[in-house]
C-alpha positions, 0 to 999 in steps of 0.5 A: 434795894434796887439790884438794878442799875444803868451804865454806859461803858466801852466794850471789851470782847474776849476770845476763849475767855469769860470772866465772872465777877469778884475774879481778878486776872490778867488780859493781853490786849491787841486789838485796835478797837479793844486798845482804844475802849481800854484807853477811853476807860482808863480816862472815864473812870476805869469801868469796862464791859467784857463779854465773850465771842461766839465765833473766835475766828472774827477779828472785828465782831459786831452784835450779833457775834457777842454774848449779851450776857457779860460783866462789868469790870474795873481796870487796875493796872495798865502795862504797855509790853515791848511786842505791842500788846498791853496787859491789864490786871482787871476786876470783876464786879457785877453781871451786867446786860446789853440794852444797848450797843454802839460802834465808834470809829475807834471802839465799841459802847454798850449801855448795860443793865446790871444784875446784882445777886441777893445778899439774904440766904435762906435754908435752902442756900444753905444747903445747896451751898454744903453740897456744893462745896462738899462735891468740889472737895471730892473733885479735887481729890479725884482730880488732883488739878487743883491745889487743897489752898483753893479749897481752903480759899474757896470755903470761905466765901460766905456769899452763894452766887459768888461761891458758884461763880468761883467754884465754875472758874476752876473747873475744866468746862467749855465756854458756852457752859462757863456762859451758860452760868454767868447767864444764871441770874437766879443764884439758886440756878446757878448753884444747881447747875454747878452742882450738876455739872461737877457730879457729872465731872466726878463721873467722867474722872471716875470713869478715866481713872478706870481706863487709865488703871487698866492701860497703865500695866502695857502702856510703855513709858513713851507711849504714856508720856505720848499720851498724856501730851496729846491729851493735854493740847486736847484739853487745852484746845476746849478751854480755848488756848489754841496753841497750848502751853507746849512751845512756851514751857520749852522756852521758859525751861531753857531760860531757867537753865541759862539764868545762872540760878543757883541749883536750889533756887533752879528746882524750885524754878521748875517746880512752879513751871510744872505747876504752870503748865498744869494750870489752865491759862483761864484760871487767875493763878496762872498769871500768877505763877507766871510773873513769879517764874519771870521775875526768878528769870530776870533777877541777876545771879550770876551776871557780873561786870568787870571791875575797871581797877585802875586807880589813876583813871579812877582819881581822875575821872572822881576829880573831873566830876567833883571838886573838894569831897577828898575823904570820900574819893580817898576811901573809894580809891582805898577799896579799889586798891584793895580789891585788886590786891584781894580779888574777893573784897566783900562790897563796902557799905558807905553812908554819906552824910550832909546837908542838901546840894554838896553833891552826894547823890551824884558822887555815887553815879562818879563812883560807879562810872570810876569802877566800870559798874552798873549804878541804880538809885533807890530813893527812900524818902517817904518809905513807911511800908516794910514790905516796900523793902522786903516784897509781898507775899505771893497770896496777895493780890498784885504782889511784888518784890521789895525794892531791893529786888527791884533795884538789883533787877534793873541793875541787870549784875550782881555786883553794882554800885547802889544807891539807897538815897534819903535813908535817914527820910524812912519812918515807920507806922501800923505797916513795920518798920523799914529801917528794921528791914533795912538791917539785913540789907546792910550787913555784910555778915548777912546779906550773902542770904537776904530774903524777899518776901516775894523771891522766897529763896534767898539772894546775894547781896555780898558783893553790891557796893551800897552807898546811903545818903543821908542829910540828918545822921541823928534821924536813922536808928542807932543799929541801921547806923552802925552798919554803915561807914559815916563818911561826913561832908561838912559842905563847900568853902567859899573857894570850892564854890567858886571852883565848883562855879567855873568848872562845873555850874557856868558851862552845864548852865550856859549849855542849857540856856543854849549860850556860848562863851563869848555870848556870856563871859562871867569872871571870877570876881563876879561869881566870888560876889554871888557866893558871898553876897546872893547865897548863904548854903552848903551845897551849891544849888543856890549858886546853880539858880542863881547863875541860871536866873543871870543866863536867862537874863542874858538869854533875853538881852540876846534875843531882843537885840539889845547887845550881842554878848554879855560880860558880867563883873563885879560892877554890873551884877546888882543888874542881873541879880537885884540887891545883896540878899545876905552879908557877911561879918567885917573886921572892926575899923579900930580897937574897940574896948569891950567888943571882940571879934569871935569865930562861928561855923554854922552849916552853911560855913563860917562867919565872925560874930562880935561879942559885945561886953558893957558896965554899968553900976549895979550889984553884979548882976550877969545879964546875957543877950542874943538868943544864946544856947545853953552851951554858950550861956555856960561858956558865959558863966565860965568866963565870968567866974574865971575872971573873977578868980584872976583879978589881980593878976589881971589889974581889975578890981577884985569888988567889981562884981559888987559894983557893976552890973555886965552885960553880955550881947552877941548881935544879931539877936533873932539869929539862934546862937549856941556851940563851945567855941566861944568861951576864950571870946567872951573872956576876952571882952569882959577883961577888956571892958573890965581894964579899960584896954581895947582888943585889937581890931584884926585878931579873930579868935575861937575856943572853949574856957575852963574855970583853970583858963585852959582852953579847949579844942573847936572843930569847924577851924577850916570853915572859921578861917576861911569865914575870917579871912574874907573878913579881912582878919589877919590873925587867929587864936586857936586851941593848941589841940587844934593844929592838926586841922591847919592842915585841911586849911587851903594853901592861898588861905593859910598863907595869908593869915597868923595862926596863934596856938595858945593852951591857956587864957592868959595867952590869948589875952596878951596877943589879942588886948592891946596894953596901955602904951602897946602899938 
């Protein structure tokens, strides 16, 4: 195979530093030129040629001031920094040669000729590879400088050149002499010149050792700690850093001491800036001890904001923002008033849970704005990866925390409200399991300790208020589920939405349209027709586009000078919005027999839902249509058996299921219907067909049947009767058990409908079928 090949890239020239290919490091960029080449090769495709200066002075060096000999590398991230400079995380990949050097106006280009190593070892490698590793084992333990977990990493490398060019990286040596081997071609070359010079490390150490033994019995502790300082600027002056470390470790010393650490996580903060300061800025570990240092500075350990608690102001500014939603502001105004009585509540853990659009995710911001705290969101749709919750590990390469510790980091306190958004969206793969990772985030028995793989040292979470949103409650595992206080939200009714409309929707619109109010005057009949007739949801952000297509609209009419304002009612606006999209149930015109008016809830509120019973001669066959559920075919079944159990009592014929097939229909029948609510409708349409006597037109009525005839309490009764009323049904029959939800029905609503509180069949039937002779 060919070790050869031609590429044409932009140019990088470094001062005081080499870097040899498979190293991985970050650079700070500032120069103009060198800016620009990065930029080029982040839109090409990544690659880069990095070669050294001969001359650090030169701010704008040409050919002759470079090394020809360097290495093509490949940019993996890209950072912008507040000072100006950028930082790039780059990847060594090959030696390569400058055949060719070019200047642009904005940055330097050289087409280069690479030099791959052989991959094939001899004996001989092998054994110049032994000694090699044997004198760098013997160098570290002189030296003391490098950790034995380099050792253990570089012993690995199975590859000669690179063995050599790693083992170079981590030695103290002068440019030219790092230059003079990435310029070794020949790997067996480079082995022995690497071999060479670490002997004559070795000696050099042996030799200082010598000294500093003699001098160490009169050397007074100033004079040595003097001496040692001196000798490191020195040291550092050869590899390049002109300035040394000095000033930049007094000033990461003094941001430790200010950070509020707690005292374990403080030693161990100075313990790796210890380690900081005796690695060479060259070397890639360097950068890696100090991004670990900046994140333990940054994170807040102490830093709090002041809880606001005044619950007046907090209900206020809970209701300015969000309509409806009163259990939720009730349980956070509850937390309030507790905390200012405890003064040390522990941060609650909330998950509220609905469907899309009825306003979760912004609820959580009010909560924070309510509480005077700091609010950060944390979307985990998608999540799959356990360490995208707990961090890496530092021995990889671009480690970091886990989100958490991220989000606490931007949150900048200790105690703000945070947001862990789409939590029932995690799923799990061959990476872990989030969800499970999320468990001791979530547990105020725990998370006063919560540990990042990354941080290492444990952080308090104790004192965050968590707040998880979530549309499916059956999608988060049972445990990560019982962490958390369930706060459902069933979704708006129809008056909320027209509130919602008015107060919110039509001015955020109508501002973002750039329109005022004369300009676009809306009334209220008109929006209750877009919420009855163009959207059928739970939320509202069906509503929002559909005001924002009526502003747009108005927007051209505006524009192209057709009028001057715009008035939309209930006449004009099939204009705007085109034909009715959805329709809803209407009472039945007259008594009808064999056809009663039942209550449904689905997720987008609640409708009426005709069932419809008709006879024919047969043998008793029960036939039931409609794309039922099975709950609702057994609500079927129940009702059928009952009135068969009671047909003297109720007039019918006791043979009639030996001489008539019924039929059971619910229209609609490509629409799922299923639920245990409409047990009592059924029965009562069966006996109407069955007698002959028609059910009254403006009575709507839900329920479960048992085969005694008792019937069962529903849930969904607000949204039932809200769906019933625009209906235009009068009077409701419902469960006796259910009379604590008229409570939650509105006011204007509850006024103008009867409610008929029943506990047995019989009940039901003389309210809702008319009687020969009855008006």
């Amino acid at each position: 195979m060919d070790n050869q090949e031609e590429y044409i890239v932009p140019l990088l020239p470094l001062r005081g530093l080499l870097v040899y290919p498979t190293m991985v490091l970050h650079l700070d960029v500032g120069r103009d030129k060198s800016v620009q080449a990065l930029e080029k090769a982040m839109v090409d495709d990544h690659l880069i040629f990095l070669t050294t200066q001969k001359d650090l002075s030169i701010d704008e060096p040409v050919e002759d001031d470079l090394y020809r000999m360097g290495t093509l590398t490949k940019v993996k991230q890209m950072l912008k920094l507040p000072n100006g400079t950028i930082r790039v995380l780059i990847e060594g990949l090959v030696r390569a040669e400058i055949s060719e050097f070019t200047e642009y106006p904005d940055y330097y280009s050289v087409q280069l000729k690479t030099h791959k190593d052989r991959t094939d070892r001899d004996t001989e490698d092998q054994a110049l590879m032994r000694t090699m590793l044997e004198y760098f084992e013997q160098y570290i333990k002189i030296s003391k400088k490098i950790s034995a977990e380099t050792y253990a990493t570089v012993s690995d490398i199975e590859e000669p050149g690179r063995l050599a060019d790693i083992i170079s990286s981590h030695l103290p040596l002068k440019l030219n002499e790092k230059q003079e081997i990435l310029e070794l071609i020949d790997v067996k070359d480079r082995m022995n010149r690497v071999i060479e010079i670490i002997h004559n490390e070795k000696e050099v150490l042996n030799l200082e050792k010598k000294i500093g033994q003699r001098v160490k019995k009169s050397m007074e502790r100033t004079q040595k700690e003097y001496y040692l300082r001196e000798q490191m600027k020195a040291i550092q002056k050869e590899l390049g850093d002109k300035e040394g470390k000095t000033g930049e470790i007094a000033e990461l010393t003094e941001k430790i001491e200010n950070a509020g650490m707690p005292e374990h996580v403080m030693l161990t903060a100075l313990k790796e800036l210890e380690r900081y300061e005796k690695v060479p800025s060259s070397s890639a570990e360097s950068a890696v001890i100090r991004n670990y240092i900046d994140w333990l500075i940054a994170l807040p350990w102490s830093k709090a904001t002041k809880d606001d608690i005044d619950i007046a102001k907090a209900e206020k500014i809970l209701n300015k923002d969000h309509y409806g939603l009163e259990k939720v502001k009730e349980r956070v105004l509850e937390y309030l008033a507790v905390q200012k009585l405890t003064n040390s509540l522990k941060g609650p853990i909330l998950c509220l849970a609905g469907p899309p659009g009825v306003g979760k995710t912004s609820l959580a911001r009010s909560v924070a704005t309510s509480l005077n705290r700091n609010f950060v969101r944390v979307s985990l749709g998608g999540v799959r990866d356990e360490s995208e919750i707990r961090g890496h590990r530092r021995t990889y390469v671009g480690a970091m925390p886990g989100r958490i510790i991220q989000g606490m980091k931007k949150a900048g306190t200790i105690n703000p409200v945070f947001l862990l958004d789409e939590i029932d969206k995690m799923s799990n793969d061959f990476r872990g399991d989030p969800s499970s990772a999320m468990l001791e985030v979530l547990d105020p028995e725990q998370n006063h300790n919560f540990s990042d793989h990354y941080i290492e040292e444990t952080y308090d979470l104790s004192k965050v208020m968590f707040i998880a949103t979530a549309n499916d409650l059956a999608s988060i595992p049972g445990p990560l589920r019982d962490r958390m206080e369930i706060i459902s939200i069933a979704g708006y009714t129809e008056l909320e939405k027209i509130h919602i409309a008015i107060d919110h929707l039509l001015p955020k619109q109508l501002k973002e349209h750039g329109l005022s109010k004369t300009q676009l005057q809306v009334r209220d009949e008109a929006i209750k027709k877009i919420v009855r007739y163009y959207t059928r949801e739970a939320g509202v952000r069906s509503l929002e586009r559909q005001l924002a297509s009526i502003c747009r609209k108005t927007a051209k009419i505006i524009v192209s000078g057709e009028k001057k304002r715009v008035v939309l009612s209930e006449k004009n606006v099939e204009e705007f919005l085109g034909k009715t999209i959805f329709h809803y149930g209407q009472a039945e015109a007259e008594d009808q027999v064999g056809v009663a008016t039942g209550l449904a809830y689905t997720t987008v509120g609640g409708d009426t839902l005709q069932i419809e019973v008709s006879l024919a001669p047969g043998k008793g066959k029960l036939v039931l249509t409609g794309k039922l559920g099975d709950v609702m075919k057994e609500s079927a079944q129940a009702a059928f058996s009952y009135v068969r159990s009671k047909t003297l009592e109720l007039g019918i014929d006791p043979e009639f299921h030996e001489k008539y097939d019924i039929h059971i229909h619910v229209p609609e029948g490509a629409v799922p219907k299923d639920g245990p609510s409409a047990g009592i409708t059924i029965a009562t349409a069966l006996v109407s067909a069955l007698t002959g006597n028609p059910v009254r037109k403006e009575v709507g009525m839900t329920g479960e049947i048992t085969l005694r005839g008792r019937v069962l309490p529903i849930g969904g009764l607000k949204e039932k009767s809200l769906g019933a009323h625009r209906a235009g049904i009068t009077k409701i029959i419902c469960p006796k058990d259910n009379e604590k939800d008229l409570d939650d029905i509105p006011e204007s609503v509850r006024g103008e409908l009867e409610f008929v509180l029943v506990s047995h069949v019989d009940e039901v039937l003389e309210h809702a079928i008319r009687s020969e002779g009855q008006e």
